[in-house]
N, C-alpha and C positions, 0 to 999 in steps of 0.2 A: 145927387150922384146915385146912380144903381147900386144895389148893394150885393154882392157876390152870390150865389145862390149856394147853399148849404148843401153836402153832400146826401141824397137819401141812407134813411135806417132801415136797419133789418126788415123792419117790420112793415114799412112801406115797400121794400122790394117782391114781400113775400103777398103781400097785398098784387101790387101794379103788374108779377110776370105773367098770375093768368088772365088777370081781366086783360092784359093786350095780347096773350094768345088766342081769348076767346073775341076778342075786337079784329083782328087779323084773322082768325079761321072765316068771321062773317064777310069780309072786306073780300076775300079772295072770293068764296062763292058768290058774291054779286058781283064783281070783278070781271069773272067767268062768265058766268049768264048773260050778258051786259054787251061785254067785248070791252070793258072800261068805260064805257059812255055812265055808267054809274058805278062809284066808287076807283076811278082815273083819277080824280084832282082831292087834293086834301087842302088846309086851311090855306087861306091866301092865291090858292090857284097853283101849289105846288105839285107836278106831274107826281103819278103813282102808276108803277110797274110792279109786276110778278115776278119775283123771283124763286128758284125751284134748285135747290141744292139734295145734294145728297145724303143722309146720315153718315159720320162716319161709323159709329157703331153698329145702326144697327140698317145699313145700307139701302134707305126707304128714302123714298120722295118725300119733301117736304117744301112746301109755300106759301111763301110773305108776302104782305104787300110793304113796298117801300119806294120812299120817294126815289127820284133817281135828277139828273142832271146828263143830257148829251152832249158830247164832246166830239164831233167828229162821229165816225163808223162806232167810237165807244159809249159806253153807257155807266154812267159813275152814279156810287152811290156811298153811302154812310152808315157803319157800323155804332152805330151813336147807345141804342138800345136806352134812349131819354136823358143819358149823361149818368145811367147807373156805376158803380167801379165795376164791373166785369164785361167781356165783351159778350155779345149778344151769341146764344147756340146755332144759330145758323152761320153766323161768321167764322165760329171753329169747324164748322161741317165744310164751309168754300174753303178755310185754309188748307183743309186735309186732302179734298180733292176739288180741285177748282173746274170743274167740267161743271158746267150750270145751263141752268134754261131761263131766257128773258122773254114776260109776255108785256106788249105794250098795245093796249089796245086789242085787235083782235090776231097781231102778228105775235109769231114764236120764234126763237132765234137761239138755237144752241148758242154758247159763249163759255169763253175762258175766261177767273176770274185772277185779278192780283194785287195786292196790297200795293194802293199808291209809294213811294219812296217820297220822303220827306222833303223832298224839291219841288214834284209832282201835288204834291198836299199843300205846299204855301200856295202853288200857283189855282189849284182848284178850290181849296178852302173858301176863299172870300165868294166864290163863285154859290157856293154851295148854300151860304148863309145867308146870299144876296135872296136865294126864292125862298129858304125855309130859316128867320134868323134866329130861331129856338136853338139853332145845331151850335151855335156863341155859347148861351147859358146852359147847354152840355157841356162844353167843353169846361167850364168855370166849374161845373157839380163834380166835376172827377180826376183825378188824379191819372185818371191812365190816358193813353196818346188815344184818341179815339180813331180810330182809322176808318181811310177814304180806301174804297175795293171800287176797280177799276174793272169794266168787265168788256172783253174785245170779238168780237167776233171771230167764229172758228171756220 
């Protein structure tokens, strides 16, 4: 039997938040350069798109790379930030203003973004975990809802 995966410590978060801002600032400039043809697929063959939200403070572009899941004209993704307990800073920057930009490959698409509604999340969850199934043992490392952002063309 699997054995539940233990919540990270302090000390590990303060460690993992910049080695994966400094793994994600490189992932986006080869991203870039690329059109995605490098740095597009992460383990298992899970898609990787650009996402570009806004600060809310201090009102500056800012860009991730993150898996995603298509749905129709939408583009779903997961605020997972590894199964830390806090939600990831660019996920309070969509909530604040959810006017975003999605790069997949070498297309760019304004989009709106919105927290899945917990109907919406049963039905895409399994979905999510089916390409990337790490997004399970997030879910087991932390106590908080992890949310699924939902992002629609404008």
């Amino acid at each position: 039997m699997a054995k539940t995966p233990r919540p990270f410590t302090k000390t590990e978060v303060a460690i993992a938040t910049p080695l994966l801002k400094l793994m994600s600032r490189a992932n986006t400039w080869v991203y870039r350069a690329t059109g995605g043809r490098v740095g597009g697929k992460f383990r298992g063959g899970a898609p990787v798109m650009l996402l570009t939200v806004v600060g809310r403070k201090t009102g500056q572009r800012h860009t991730l790379p993150l898996l995603y899941l298509r749905d129709g004209a939408q583009v779903v993704t997961v605020a997972s930030k590894g199964g830390m307990d806090h939600h990831p800073l660019w996920y309070r920057n969509l909530v604040a203003n959810p006017q975003v930009e999605v790069q997949i490959g070498k297309a760019v698409e304004p989009m709106q973004a919105r927290t899945a509604s917990p109907e919406e999340k049963a039905v895409l969850w399994p979905r999510l975990v089916a390409i990337y199934p790490d997004y399970a043992g997030y879910q087991l490392r932390t106590k908080r809802d992890i949310p699924v952002v939902i992002l629609a063309p404008r």
